[in-house]
DOKETOR-368869 format. One record per residue: x, y, z of N, C-alpha, C in turn. Coordinates in steps of 0.2 Angstrom, whole numbers, plus 2048, in hexadecimal, padded with zeros to 3 digits. Last residue first. Layout:
REM DOKETOR-368869
(rec (X Y Z) (X Y Z) (X Y Z)),
...
***
This chain:
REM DOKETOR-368869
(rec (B36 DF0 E92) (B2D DF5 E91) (B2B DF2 E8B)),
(rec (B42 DEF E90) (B3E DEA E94) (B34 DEB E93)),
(rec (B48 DF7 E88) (B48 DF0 E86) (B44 DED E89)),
(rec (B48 E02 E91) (B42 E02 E8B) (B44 DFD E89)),
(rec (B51 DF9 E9A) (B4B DFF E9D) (B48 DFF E95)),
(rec (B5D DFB E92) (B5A DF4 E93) (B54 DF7 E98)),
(rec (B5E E08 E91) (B5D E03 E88) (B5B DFE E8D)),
(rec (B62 E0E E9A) (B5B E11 E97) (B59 E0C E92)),
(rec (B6E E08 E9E) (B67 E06 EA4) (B62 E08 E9F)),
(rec (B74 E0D E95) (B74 E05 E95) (B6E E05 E98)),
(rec (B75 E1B E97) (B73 E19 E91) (B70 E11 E92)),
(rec (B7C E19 EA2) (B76 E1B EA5) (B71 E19 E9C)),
(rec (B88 E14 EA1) (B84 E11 EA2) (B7D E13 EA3)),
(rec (B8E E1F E99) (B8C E1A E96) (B87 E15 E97)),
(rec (B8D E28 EA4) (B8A E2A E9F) (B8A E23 E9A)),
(rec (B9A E23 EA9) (B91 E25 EAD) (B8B E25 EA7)),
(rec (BA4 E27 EA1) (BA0 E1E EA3) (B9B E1F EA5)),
(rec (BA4 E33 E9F) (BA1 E2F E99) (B9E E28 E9C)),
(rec (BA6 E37 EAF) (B9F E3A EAA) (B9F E36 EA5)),
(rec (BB4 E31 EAD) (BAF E2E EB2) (BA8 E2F EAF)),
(rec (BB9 E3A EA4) (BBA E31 EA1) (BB4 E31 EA6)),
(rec (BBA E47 EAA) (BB6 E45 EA3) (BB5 E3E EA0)),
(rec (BBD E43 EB6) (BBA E45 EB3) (BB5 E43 EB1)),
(rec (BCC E44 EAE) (BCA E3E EB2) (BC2 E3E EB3)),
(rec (BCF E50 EA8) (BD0 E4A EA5) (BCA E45 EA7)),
(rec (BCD E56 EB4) (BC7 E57 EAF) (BC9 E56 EAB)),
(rec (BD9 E54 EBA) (BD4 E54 EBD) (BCE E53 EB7)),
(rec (BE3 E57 EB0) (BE5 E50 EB3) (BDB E4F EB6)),
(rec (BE0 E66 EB0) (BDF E63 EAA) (BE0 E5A EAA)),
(rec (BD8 E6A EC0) (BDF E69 EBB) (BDC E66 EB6)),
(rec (BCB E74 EC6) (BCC E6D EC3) (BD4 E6E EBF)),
(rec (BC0 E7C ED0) (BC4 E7C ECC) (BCB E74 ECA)),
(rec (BB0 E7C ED1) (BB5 E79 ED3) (BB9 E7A ECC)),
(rec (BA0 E86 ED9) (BA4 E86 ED5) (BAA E80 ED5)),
(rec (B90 E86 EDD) (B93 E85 EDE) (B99 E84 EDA)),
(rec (B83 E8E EDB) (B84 E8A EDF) (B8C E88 EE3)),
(rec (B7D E9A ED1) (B85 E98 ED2) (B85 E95 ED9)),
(rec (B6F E9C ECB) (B73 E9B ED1) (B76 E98 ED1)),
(rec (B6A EA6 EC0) (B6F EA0 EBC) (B71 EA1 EC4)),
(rec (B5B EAC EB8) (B5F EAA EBF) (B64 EA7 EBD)),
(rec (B55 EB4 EA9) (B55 EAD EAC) (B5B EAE EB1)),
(rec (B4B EC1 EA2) (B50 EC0 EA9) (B51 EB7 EAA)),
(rec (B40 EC8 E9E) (B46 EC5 E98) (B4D EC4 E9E)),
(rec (B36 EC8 EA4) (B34 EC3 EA2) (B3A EC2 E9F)),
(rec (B35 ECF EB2) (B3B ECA EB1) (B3B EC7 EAD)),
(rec (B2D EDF EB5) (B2F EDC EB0) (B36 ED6 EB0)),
(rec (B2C EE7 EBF) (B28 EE6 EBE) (B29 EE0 EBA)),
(rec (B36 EDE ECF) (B33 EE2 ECA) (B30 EE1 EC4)),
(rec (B27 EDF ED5) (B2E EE5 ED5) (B33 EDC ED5)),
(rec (B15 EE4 ED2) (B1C EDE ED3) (B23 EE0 ED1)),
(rec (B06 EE7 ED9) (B0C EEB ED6) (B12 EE3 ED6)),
(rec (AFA EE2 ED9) (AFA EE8 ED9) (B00 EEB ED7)),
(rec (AF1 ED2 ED4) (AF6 ED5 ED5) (AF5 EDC ED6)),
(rec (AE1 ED2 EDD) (AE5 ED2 ED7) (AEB ED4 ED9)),
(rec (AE0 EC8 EEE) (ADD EC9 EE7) (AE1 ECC EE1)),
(rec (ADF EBF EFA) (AE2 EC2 EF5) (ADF EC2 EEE)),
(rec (AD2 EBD F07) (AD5 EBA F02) (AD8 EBF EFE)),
(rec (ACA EC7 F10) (AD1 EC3 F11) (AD3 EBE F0D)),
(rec (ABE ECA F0B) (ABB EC4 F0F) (AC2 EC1 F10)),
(rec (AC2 ED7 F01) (ABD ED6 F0A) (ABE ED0 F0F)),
(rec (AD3 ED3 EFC) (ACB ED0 EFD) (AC6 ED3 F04)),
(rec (AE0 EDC EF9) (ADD ED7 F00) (AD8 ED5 EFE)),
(rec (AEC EDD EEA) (AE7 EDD EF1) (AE4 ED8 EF2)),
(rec (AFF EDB EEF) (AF6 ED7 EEB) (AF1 EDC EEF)),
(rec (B0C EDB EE7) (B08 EDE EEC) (B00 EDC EE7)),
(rec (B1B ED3 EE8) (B18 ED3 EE4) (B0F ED5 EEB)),
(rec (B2F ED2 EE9) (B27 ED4 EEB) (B22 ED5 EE8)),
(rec (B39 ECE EDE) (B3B ECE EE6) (B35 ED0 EE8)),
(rec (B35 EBF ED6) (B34 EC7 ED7) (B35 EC8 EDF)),
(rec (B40 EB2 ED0) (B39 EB5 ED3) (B38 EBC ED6)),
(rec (B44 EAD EBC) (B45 EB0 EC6) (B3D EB1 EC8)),
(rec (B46 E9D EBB) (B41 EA1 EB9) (B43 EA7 EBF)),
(rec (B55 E94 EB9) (B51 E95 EBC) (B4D E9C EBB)),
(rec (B64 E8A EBC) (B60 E8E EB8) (B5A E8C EB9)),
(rec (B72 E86 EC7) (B69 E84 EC4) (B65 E8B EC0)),
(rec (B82 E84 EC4) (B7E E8A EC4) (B77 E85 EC3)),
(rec (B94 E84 EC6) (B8E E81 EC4) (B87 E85 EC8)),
(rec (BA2 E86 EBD) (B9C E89 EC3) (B95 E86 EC1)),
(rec (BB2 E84 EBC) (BAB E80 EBA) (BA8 E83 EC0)),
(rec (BC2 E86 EB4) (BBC E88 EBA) (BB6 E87 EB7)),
(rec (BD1 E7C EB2) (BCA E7D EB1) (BC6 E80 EB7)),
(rec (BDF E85 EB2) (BDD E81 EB5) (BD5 E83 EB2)),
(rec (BEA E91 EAC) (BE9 E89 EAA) (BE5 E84 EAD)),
(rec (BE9 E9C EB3) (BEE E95 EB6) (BEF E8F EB4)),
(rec (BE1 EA3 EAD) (BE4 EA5 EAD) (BEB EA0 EB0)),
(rec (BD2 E94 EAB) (BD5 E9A EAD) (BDD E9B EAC)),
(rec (BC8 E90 E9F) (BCD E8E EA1) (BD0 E96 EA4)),
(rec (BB7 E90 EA6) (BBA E8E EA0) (BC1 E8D EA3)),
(rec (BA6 E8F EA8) (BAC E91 EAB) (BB0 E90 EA3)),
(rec (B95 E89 EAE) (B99 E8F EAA) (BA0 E8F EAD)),
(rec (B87 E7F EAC) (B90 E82 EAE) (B8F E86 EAB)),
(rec (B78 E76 EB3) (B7C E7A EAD) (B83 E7D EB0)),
(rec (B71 E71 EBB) (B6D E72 EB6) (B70 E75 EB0)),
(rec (B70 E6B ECB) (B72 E6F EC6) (B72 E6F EC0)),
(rec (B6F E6A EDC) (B6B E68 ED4) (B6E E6B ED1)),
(rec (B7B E63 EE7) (B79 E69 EE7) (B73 E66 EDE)),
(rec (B7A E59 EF7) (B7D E5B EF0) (B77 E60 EED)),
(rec (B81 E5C F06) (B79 E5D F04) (B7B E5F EFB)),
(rec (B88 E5B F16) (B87 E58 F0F) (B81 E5A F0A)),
(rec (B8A E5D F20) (B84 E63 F1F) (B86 E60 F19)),
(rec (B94 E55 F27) (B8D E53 F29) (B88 E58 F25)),
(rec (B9D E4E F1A) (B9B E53 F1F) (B94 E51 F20)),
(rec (BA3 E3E F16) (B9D E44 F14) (B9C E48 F1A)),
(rec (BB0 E36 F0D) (BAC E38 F15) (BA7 E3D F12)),
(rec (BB4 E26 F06) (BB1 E2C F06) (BAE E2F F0E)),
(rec (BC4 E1E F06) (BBF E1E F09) (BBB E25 F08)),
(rec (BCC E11 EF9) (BCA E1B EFD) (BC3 E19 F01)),
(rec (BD8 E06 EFA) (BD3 E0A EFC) (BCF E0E EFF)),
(rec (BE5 DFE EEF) (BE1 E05 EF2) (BDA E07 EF3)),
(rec (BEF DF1 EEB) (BE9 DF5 EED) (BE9 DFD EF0)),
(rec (BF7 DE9 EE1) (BF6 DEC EE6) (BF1 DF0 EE7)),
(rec (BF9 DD6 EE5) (BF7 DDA EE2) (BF6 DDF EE7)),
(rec (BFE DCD EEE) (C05 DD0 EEB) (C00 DD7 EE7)),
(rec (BFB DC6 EFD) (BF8 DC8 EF8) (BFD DCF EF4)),
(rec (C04 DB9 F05) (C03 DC0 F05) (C00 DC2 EFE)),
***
């Protein structure tokens, strides 16, 4: 009989599985002691309409109006998705993300070693 002890997880994935991009957080520590982490893709906005004129020959031609006019001092921040974490949580975590991140350094140095 094998004395060693084990544990194995099995992962399930809904069928609408669909991981999310993200490009940035925001949260902090809530009122409960728990971490809230929102994650968000940042992103240029786009104008809710934008009117052209037509061409004789049905081609668009110059802008005429864009509503609104002005989004040059606007960046989007879409809160995809959020997860609230214990401090045991995002302990853990934060060890996984370091090892990831070690090895992703390892594959870049023997990747430019090999070049």
């Amino acid at each position: 009989m094998d004395n060693d002890k084990k544990i194995k997880f099995k992962y399930i994935f809904p069928t609408d599985y669909n991981p999310t991009y993200c490009n940035g957080a925001f949260g902090g520590v809530s009122t409960h002691g728990e971490i809230v982490v929102n994650f968000f893709l940042e992103r240029m906005p786009i104008p809710n309409s934008i009117t052209q004129q037509l061409n004789e020959n049905g081609t668009l031609g110059a802008v005429i109006n864009v509503d609104p006019e002005n989004c040059d001092n606007t960046i989007i921040r879409n809160v995809s998705t959020g997860v609230v974490l214990t401090e045991e949580t995002a302990k853990s975590i934060y060890e996984w993300l370091n090892i990831q991140l070690e090895e992703l350094q390892r594959q870049k140095q023997i990747q430019s070693n090999s070049n």
